[in-house]
py3Dmol code that shows the C-alpha trace and the ligand (Angstrom):
import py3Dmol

protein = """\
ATOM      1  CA  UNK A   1       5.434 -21.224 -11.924  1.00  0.00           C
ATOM      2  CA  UNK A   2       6.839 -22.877 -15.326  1.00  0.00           C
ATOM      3  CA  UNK A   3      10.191 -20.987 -16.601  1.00  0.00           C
ATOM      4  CA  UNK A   4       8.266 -20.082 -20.325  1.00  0.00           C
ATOM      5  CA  UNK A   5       5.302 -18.605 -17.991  1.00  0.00           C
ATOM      6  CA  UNK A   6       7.474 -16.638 -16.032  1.00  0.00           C
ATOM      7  CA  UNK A   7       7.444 -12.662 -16.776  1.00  0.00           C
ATOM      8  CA  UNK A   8       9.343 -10.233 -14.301  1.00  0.00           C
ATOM      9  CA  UNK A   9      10.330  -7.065 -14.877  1.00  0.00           C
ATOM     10  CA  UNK A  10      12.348  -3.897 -12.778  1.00  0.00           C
ATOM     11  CA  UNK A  11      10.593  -0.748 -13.374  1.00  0.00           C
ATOM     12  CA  UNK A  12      13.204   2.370 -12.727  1.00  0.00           C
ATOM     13  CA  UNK A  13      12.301   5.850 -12.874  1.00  0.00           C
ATOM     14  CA  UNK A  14      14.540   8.083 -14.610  1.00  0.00           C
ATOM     15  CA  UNK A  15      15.062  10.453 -11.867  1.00  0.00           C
ATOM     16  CA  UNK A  16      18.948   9.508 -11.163  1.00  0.00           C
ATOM     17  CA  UNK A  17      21.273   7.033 -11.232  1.00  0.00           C
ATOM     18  CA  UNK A  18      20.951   3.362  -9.698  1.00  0.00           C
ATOM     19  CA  UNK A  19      22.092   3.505  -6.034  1.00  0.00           C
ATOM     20  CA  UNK A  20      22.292   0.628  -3.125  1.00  0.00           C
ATOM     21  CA  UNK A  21      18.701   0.713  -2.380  1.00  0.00           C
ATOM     22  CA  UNK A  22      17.330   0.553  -6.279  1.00  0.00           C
ATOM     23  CA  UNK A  23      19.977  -2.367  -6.957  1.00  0.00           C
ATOM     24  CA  UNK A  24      18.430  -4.517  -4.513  1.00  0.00           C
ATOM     25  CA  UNK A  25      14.648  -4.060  -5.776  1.00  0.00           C
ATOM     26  CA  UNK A  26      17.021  -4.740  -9.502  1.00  0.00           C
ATOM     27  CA  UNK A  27      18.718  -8.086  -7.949  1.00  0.00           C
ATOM     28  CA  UNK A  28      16.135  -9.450  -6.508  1.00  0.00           C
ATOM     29  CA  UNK A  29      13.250  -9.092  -9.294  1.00  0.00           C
ATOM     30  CA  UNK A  30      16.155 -10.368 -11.566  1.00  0.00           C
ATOM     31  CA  UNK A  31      17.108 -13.468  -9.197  1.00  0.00           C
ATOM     32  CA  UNK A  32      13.390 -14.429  -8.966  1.00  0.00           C
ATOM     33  CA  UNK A  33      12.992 -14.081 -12.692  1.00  0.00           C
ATOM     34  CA  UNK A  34      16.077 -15.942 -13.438  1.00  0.00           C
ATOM     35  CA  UNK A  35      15.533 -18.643 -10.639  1.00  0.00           C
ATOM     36  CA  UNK A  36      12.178 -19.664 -12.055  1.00  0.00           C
ATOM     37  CA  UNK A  37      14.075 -19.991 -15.788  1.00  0.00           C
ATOM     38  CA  UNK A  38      11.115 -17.182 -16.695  1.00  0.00           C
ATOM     39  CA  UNK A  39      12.062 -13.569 -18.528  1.00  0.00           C
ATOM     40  CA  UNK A  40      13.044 -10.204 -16.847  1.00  0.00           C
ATOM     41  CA  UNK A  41      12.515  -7.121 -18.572  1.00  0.00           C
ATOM     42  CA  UNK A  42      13.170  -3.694 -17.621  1.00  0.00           C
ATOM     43  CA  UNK A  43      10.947  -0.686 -18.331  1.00  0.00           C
ATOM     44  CA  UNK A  44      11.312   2.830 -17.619  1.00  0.00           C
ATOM     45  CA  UNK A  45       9.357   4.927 -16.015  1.00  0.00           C
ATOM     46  CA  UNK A  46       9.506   8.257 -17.066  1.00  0.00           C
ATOM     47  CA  UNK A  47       5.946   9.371 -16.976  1.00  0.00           C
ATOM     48  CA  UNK A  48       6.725  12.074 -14.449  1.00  0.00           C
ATOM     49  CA  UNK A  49       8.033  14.366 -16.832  1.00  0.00           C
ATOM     50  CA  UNK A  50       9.175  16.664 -14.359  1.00  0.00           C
ATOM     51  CA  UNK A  51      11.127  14.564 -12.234  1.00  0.00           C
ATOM     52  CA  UNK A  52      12.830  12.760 -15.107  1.00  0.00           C
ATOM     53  CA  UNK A  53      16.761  13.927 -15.309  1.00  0.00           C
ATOM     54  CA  UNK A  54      18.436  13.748 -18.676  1.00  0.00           C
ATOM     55  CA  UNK A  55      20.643  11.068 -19.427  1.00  0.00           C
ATOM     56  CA  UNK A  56      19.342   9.388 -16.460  1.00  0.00           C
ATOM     57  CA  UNK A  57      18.159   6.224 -18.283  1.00  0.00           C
ATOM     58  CA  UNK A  58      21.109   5.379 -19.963  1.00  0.00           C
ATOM     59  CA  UNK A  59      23.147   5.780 -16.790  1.00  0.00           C
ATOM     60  CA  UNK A  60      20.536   2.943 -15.181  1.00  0.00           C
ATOM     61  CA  UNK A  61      20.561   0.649 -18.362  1.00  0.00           C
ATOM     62  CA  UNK A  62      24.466   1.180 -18.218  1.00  0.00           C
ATOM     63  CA  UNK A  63      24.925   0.414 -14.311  1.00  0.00           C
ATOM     64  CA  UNK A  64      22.336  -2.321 -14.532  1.00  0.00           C
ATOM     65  CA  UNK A  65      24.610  -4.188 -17.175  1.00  0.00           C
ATOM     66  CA  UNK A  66      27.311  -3.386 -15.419  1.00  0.00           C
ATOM     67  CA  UNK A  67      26.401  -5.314 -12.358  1.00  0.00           C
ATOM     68  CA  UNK A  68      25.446  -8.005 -14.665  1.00  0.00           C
ATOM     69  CA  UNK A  69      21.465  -7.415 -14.497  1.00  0.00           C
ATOM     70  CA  UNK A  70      20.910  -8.461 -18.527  1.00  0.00           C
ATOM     71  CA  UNK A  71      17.231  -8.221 -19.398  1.00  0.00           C
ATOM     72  CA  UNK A  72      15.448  -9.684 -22.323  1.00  0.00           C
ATOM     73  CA  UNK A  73      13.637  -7.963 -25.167  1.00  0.00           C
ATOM     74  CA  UNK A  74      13.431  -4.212 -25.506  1.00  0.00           C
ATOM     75  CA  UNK A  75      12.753  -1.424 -23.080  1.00  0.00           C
ATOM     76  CA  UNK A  76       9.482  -0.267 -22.835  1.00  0.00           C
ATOM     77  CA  UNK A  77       9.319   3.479 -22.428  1.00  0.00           C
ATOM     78  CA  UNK A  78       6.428   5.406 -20.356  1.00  0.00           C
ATOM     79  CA  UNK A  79       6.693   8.530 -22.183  1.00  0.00           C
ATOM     80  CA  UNK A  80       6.059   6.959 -25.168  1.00  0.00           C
ATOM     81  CA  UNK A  81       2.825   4.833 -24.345  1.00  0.00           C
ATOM     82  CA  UNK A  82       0.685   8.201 -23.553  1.00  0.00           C
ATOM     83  CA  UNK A  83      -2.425   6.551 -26.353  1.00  0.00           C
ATOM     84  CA  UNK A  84      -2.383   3.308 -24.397  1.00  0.00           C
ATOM     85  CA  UNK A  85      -3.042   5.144 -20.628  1.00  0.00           C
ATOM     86  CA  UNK A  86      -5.580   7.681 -22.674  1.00  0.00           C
ATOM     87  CA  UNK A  87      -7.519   4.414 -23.550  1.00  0.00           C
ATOM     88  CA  UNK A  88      -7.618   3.145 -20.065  1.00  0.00           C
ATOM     89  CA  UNK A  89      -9.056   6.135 -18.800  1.00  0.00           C
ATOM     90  CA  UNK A  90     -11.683   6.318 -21.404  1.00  0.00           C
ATOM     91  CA  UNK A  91     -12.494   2.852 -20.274  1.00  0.00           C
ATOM     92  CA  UNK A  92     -12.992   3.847 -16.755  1.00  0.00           C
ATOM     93  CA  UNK A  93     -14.667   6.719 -18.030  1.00  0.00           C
ATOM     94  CA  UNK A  94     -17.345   5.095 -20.201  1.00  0.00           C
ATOM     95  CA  UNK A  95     -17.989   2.826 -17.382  1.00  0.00           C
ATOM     96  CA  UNK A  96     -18.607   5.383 -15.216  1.00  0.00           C
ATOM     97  CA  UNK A  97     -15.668   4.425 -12.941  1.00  0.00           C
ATOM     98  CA  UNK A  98     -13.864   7.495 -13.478  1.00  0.00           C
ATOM     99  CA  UNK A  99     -14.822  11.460 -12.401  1.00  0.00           C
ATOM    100  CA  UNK A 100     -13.283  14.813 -12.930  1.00  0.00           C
ATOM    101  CA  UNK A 101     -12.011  16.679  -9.823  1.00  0.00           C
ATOM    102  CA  UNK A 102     -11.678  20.684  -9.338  1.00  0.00           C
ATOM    103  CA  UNK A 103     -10.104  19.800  -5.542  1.00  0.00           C
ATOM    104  CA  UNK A 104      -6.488  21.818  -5.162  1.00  0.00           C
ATOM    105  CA  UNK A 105      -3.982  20.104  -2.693  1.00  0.00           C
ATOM    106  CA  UNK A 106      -4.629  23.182  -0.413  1.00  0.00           C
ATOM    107  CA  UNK A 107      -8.432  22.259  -0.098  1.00  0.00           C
ATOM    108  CA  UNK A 108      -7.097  18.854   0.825  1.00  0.00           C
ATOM    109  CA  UNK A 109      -4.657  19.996   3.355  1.00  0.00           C
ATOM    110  CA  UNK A 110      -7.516  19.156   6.399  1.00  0.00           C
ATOM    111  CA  UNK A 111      -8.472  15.803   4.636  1.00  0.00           C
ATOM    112  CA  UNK A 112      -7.526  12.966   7.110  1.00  0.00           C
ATOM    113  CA  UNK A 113      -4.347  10.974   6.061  1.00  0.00           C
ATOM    114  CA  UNK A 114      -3.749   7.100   6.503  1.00  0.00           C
ATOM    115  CA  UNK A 115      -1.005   5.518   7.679  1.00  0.00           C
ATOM    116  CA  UNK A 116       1.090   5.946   5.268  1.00  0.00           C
ATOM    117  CA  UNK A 117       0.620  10.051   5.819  1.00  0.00           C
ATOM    118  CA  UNK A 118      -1.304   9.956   2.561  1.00  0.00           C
ATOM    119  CA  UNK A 119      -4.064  12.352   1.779  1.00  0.00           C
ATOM    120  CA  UNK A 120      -7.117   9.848   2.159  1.00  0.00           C
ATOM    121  CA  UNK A 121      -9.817  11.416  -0.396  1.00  0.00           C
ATOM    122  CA  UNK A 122     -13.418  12.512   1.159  1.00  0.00           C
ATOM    123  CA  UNK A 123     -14.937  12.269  -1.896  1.00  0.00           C
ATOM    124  CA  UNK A 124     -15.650  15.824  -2.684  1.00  0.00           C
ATOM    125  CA  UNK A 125     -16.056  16.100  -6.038  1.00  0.00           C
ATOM    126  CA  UNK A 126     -17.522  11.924  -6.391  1.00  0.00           C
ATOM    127  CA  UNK A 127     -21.302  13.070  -7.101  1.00  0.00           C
ATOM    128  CA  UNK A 128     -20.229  16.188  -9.415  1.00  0.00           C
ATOM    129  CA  UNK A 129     -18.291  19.524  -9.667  1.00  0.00           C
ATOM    130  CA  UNK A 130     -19.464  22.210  -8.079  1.00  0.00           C
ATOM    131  CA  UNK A 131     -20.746  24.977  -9.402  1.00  0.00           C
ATOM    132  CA  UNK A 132     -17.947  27.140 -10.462  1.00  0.00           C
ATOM    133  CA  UNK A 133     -15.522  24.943 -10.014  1.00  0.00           C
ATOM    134  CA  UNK A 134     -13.155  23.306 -13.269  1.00  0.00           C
ATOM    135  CA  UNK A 135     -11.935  19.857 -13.478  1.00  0.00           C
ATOM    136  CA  UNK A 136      -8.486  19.572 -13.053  1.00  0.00           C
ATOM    137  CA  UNK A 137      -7.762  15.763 -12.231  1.00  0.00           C
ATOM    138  CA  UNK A 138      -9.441  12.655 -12.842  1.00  0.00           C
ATOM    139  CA  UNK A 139     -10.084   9.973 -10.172  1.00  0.00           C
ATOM    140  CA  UNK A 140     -11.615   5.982 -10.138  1.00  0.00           C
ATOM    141  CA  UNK A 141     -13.778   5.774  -7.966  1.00  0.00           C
ATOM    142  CA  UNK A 142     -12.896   2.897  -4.795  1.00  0.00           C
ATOM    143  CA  UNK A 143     -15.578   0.168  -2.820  1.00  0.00           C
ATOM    144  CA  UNK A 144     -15.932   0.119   0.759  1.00  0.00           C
ATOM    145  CA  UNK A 145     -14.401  -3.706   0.911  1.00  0.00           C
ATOM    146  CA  UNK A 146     -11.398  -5.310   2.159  1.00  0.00           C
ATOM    147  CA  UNK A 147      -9.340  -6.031  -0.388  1.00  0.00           C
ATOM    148  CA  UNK A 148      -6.749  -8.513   0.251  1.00  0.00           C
ATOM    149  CA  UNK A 149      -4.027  -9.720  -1.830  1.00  0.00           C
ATOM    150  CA  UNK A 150      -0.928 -12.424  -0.903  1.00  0.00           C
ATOM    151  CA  UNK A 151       2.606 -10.497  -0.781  1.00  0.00           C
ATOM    152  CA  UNK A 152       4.779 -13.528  -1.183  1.00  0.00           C
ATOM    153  CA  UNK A 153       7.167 -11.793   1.402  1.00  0.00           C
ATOM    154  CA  UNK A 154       4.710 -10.086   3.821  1.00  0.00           C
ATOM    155  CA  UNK A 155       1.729 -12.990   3.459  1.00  0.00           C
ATOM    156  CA  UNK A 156      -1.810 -11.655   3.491  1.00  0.00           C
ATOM    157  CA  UNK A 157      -2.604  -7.627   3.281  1.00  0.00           C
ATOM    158  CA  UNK A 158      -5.592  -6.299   3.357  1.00  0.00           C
ATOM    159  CA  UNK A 159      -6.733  -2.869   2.709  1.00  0.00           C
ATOM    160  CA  UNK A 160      -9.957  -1.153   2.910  1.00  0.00           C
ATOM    161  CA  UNK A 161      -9.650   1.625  -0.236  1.00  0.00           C
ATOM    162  CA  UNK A 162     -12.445   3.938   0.585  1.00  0.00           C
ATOM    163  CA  UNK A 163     -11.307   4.962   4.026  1.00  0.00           C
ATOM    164  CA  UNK A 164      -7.594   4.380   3.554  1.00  0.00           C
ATOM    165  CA  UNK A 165      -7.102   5.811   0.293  1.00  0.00           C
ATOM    166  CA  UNK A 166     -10.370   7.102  -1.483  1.00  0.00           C
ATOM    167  CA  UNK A 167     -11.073   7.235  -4.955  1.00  0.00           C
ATOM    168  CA  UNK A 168      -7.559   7.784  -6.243  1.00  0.00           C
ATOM    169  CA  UNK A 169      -5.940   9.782  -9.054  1.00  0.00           C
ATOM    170  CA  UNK A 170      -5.745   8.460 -12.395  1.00  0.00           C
ATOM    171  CA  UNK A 171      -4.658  11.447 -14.244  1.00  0.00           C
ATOM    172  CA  UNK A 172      -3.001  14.341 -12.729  1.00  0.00           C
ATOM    173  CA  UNK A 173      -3.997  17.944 -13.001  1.00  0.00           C
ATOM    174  CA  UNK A 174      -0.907  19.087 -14.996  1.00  0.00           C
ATOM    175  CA  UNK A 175      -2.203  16.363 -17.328  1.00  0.00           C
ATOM    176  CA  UNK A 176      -0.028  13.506 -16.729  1.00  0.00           C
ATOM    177  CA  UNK A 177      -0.746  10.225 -16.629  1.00  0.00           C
ATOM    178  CA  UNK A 178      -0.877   8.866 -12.539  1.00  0.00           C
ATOM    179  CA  UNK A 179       1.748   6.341 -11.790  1.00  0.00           C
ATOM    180  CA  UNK A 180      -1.075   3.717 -10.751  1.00  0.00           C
ATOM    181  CA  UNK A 181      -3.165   4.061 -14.316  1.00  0.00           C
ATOM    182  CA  UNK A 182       0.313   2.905 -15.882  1.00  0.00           C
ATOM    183  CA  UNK A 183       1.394   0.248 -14.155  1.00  0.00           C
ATOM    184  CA  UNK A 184      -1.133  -1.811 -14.665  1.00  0.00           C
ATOM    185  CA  UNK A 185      -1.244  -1.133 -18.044  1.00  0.00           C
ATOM    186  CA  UNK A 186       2.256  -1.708 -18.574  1.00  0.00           C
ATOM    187  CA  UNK A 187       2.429  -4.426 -16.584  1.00  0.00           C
ATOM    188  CA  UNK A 188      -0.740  -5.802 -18.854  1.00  0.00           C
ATOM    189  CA  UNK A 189       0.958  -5.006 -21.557  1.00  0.00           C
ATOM    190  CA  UNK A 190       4.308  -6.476 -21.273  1.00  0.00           C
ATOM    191  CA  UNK A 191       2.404 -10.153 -19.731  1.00  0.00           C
ATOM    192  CA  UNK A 192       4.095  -9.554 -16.709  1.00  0.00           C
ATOM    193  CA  UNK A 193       3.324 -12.693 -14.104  1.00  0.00           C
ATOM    194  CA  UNK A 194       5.344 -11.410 -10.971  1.00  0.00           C
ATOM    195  CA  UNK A 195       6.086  -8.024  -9.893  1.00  0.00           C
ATOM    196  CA  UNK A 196       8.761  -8.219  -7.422  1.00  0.00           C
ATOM    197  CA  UNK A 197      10.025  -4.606  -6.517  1.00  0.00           C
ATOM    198  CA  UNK A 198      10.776  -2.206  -3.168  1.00  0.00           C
ATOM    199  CA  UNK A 199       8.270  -2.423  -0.117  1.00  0.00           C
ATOM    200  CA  UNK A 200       7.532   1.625  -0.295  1.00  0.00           C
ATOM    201  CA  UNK A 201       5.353   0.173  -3.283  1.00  0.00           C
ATOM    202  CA  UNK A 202       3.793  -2.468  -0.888  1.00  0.00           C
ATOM    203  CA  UNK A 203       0.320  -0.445  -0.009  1.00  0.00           C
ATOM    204  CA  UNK A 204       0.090   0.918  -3.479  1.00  0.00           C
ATOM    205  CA  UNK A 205      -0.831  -2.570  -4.254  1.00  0.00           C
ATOM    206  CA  UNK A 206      -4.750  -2.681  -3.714  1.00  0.00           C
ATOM    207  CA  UNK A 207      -5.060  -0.026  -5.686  1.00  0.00           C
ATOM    208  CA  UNK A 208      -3.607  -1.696  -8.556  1.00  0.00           C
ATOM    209  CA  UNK A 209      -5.340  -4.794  -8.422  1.00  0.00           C
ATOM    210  CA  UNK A 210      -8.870  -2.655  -8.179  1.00  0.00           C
ATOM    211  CA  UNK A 211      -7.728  -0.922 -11.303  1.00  0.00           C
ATOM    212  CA  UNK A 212      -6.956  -4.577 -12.531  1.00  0.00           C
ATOM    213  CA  UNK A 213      -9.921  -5.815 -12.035  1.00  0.00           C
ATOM    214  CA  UNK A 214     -12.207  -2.716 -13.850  1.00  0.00           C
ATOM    215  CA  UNK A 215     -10.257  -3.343 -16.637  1.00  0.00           C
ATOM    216  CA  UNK A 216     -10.518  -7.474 -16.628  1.00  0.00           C
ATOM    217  CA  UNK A 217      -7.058  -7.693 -16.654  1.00  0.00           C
ATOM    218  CA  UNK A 218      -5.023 -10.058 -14.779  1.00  0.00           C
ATOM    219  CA  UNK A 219      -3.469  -9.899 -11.355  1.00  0.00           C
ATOM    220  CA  UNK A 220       0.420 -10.513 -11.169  1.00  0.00           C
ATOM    221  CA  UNK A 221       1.802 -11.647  -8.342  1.00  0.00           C
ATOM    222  CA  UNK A 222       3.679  -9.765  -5.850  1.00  0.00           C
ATOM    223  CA  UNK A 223       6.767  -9.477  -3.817  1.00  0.00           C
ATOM    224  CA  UNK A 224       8.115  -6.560  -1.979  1.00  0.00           C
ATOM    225  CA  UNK A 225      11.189  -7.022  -1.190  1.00  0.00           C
ATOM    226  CA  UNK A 226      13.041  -4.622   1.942  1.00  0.00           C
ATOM    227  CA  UNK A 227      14.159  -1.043   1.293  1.00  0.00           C
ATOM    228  CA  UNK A 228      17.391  -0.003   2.247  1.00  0.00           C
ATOM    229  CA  UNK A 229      17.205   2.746   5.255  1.00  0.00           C
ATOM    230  CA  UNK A 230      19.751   5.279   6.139  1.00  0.00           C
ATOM    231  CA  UNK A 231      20.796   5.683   9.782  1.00  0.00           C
ATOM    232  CA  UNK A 232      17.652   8.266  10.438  1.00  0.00           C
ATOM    233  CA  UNK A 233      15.570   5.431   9.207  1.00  0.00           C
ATOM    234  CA  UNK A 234      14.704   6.924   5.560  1.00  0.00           C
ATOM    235  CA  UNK A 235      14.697   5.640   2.246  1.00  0.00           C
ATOM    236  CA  UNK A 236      17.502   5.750  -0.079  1.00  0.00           C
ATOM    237  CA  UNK A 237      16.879   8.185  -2.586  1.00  0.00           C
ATOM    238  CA  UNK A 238      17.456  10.549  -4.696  1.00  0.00           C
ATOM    239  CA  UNK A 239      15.728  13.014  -2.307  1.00  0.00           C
ATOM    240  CA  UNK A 240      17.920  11.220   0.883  1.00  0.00           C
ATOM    241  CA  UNK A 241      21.296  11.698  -1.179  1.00  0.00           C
ATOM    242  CA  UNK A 242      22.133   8.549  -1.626  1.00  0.00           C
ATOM    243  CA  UNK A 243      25.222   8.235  -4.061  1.00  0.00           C
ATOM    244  CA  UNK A 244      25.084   6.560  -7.822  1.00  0.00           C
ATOM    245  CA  UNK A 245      26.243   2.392  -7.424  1.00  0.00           C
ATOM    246  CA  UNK A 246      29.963   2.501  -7.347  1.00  0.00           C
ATOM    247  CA  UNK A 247      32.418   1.612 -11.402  1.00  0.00           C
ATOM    248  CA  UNK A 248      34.608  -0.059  -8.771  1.00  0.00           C
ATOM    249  CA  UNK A 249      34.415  -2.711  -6.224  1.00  0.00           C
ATOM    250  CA  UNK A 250      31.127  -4.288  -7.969  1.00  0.00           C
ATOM    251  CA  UNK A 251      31.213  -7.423  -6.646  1.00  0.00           C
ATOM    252  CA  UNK A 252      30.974  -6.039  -2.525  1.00  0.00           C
ATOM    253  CA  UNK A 253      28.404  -4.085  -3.706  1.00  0.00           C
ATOM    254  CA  UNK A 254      26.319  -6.920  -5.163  1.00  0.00           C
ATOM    255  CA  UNK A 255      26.859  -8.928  -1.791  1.00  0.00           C
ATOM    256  CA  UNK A 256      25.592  -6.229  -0.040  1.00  0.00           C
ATOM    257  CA  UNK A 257      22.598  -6.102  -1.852  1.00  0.00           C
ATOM    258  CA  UNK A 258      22.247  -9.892  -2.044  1.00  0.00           C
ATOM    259  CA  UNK A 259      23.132  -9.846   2.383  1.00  0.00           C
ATOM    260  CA  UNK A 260      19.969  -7.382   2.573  1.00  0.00           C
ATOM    261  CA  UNK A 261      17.764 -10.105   0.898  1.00  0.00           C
ATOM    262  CA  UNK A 262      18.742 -12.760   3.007  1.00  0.00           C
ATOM    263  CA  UNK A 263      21.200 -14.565   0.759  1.00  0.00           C
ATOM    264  CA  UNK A 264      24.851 -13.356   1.605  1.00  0.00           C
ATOM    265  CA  UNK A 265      27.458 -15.055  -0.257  1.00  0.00           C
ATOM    266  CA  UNK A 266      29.409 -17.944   1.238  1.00  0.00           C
ATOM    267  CA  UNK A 267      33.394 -16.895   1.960  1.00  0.00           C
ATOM    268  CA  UNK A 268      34.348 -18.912  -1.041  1.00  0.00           C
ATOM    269  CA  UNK A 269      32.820 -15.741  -3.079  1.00  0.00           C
ATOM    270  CA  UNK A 270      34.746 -12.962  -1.605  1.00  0.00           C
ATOM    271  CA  UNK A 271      35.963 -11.036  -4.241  1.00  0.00           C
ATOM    272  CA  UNK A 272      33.702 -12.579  -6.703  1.00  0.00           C
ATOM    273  CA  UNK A 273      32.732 -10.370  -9.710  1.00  0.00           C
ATOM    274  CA  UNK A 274      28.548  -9.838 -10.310  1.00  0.00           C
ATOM    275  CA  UNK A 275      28.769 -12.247 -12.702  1.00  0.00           C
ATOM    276  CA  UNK A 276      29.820 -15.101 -10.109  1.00  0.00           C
ATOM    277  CA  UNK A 277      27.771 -13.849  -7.352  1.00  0.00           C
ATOM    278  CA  UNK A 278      24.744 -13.819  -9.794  1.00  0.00           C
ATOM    279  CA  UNK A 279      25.311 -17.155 -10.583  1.00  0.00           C
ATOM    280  CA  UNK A 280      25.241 -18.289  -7.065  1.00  0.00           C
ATOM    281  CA  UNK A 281      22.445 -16.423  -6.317  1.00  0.00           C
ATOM    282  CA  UNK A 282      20.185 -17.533  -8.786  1.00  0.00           C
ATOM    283  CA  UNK A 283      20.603 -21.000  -8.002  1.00  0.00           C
ATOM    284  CA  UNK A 284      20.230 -20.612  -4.143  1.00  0.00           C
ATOM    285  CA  UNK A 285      17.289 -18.014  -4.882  1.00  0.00           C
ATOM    286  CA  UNK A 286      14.255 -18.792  -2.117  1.00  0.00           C
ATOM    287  CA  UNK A 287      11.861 -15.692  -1.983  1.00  0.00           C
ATOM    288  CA  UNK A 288      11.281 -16.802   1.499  1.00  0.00           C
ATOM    289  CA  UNK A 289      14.936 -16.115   2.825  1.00  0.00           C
ATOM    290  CA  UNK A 290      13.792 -12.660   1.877  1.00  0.00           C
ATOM    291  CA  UNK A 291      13.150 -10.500   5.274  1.00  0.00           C
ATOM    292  CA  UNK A 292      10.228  -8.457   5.780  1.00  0.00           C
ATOM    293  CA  UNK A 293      11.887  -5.502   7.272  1.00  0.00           C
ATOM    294  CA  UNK A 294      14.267  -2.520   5.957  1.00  0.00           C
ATOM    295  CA  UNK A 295      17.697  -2.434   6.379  1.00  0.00           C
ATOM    296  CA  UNK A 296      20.326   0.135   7.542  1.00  0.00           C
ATOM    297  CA  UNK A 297      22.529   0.505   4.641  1.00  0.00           C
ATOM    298  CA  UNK A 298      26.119  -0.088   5.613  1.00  0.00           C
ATOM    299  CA  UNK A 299      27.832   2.335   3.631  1.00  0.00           C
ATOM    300  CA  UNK A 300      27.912   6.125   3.921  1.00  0.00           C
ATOM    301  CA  UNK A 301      24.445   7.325   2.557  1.00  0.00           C
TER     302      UNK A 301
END
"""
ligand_1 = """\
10
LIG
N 9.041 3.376 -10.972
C 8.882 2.978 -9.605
C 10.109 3.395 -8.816
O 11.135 3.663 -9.374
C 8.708 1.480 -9.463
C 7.360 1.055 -9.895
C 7.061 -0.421 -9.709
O 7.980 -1.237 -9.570
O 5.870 -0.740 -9.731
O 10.048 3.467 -7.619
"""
view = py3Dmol.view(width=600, height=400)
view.addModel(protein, "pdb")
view.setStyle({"model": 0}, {"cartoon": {"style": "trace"}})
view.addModel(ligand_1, "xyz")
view.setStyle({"model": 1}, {"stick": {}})
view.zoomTo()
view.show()
């Protein structure tokens, strides 16, 4: 892809600070961006109310120029783009792709799960509510197809939506906006042309080009890059108390990162700052160094 055609973008959510495992889904949807001469811009994901910590944004947009991750353009901010996602759904629902649902997690609790221990959706409330019952969420209804899309990492995925996902939420029962409905839009919005970002996202795919195509709207394309593990095998997170990216010592950081997507540093760089590691990334940048596994962080998570 031509530089000028090139859109990328790193999508945080509020919820903390930037740690090891966020910088590398950061670096490496910055290095592809950069590497094809194309833009990289960040947007924030703070749709999840809830989850969202204050301050939290600042702290990423401060550690992400810190490390030397400069974007282009403005940030785009979920929480403010609630009119755009209310227009998708009425799309979906004046095409009759979209349905209310009364089900309560409970009454979903003997629902079989697929293998990603998701809740895969029977389809109880597809032909109607039941008497008695209120909506609470709305879901878009899914085919019973293989849908397949090329990960640029991982090669070709298929997945069959109805019985490994089901008709999937759209908007959330406490009124919120579902994670997948904005995405797309966003990434719509901002003309993104290559999503590049963690492989927990990697399955969550299908279910945004489905949504892509009901609404006629292009298909990026996709790389999931590895997620950094602790020593029992689980994500970084917030959740697995992983610690905020480091003021100090930036530059081993950043080689760690860029070591976990196949493109450690030559010895000439030790002790480089980001800004020289960066460099020397972006020009030795080849998506297909990336591996297709996790990685056991090195440092204490
Ligand atoms: N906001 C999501 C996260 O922080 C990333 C979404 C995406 O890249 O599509 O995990």
């Amino acid at each position: 892809m031509s530089g000028a055609a090139y859109c990328g973008r790193f999508a945080p959510s509020p919820t903390g600070p930037l740690h090891a495992g966020s910088l590398v889904a950061a670096v490496a949807s910055w290095l592809d961006a950069r590497a094809a001469g194309g833009r990289w811009l960040v947007r924030m994901e703070d749709l999840d109310r809830p989850r969202c910590v204050p301050g939290a944004a600042d702290t990423i947009l401060r550690q992400l120029d810190a490390y030397g991750l400069v974007w282009d353009g403005t940030v785009l901010v979920q929480s403010q783009r609630d009119g755009a996602y209310a227009a998708a759904l009425d799309h979906l629902k004046a095409a009759g792709q979209a349905y209310p649902c009364a089900c309560t997690r409970s009454q979903l609790a003997a629902a079989p799960r697929n293998a990603e221990g998701e809740t895969v959706y029977p389809g109880t409330c597809r032909a109607g509510l039941a008497p008695g019952t209120t909506a609470r969420a709305w879901r878009v209804r899914v085919d019973e197809v293989s849908a397949c899309f090329q990960d640029r990492v991982h090669g070709r995925l298929c997945q069959t939506l109805a019985s490994e996902v089901g008709d999937f939420i759209v908007k959330r029962a406490d009124g919120l906006f579902a994670y997948q409905l904005a995405v797309v839009v966003d990434d719509a919005h901002q003309g993104i042309t290559d999503v590049v970002r963690g492989a927990d996202l990697l399955w969550n795919t299908p279910r945004q080009i489905h949504l892509q195509t009901l609404f006629g709207l292009p298909t990026p394309r996709y790389a999931h890059v590895p997620l950094v593990v602790n020593a029992a095998g689980q994500k970084l997170s917030k959740q697995t108390l992983a610690p905020a990216l480091p003021e100090s010592g930036r530059g081993a950081v950043l080689a760690e990162a860029l070591a976990v997507l196949g493109h450690a540093p030559p010895a000439e760089l030790q002790g480089a700052g980001p800004v020289a590691l960066l460099q020397w990334a972006s020009a030795h940048w080849q998506i297909d160094n990336v591996p297709k596994h996790p990685i056991v962080a090195k440092r204490a998570t």
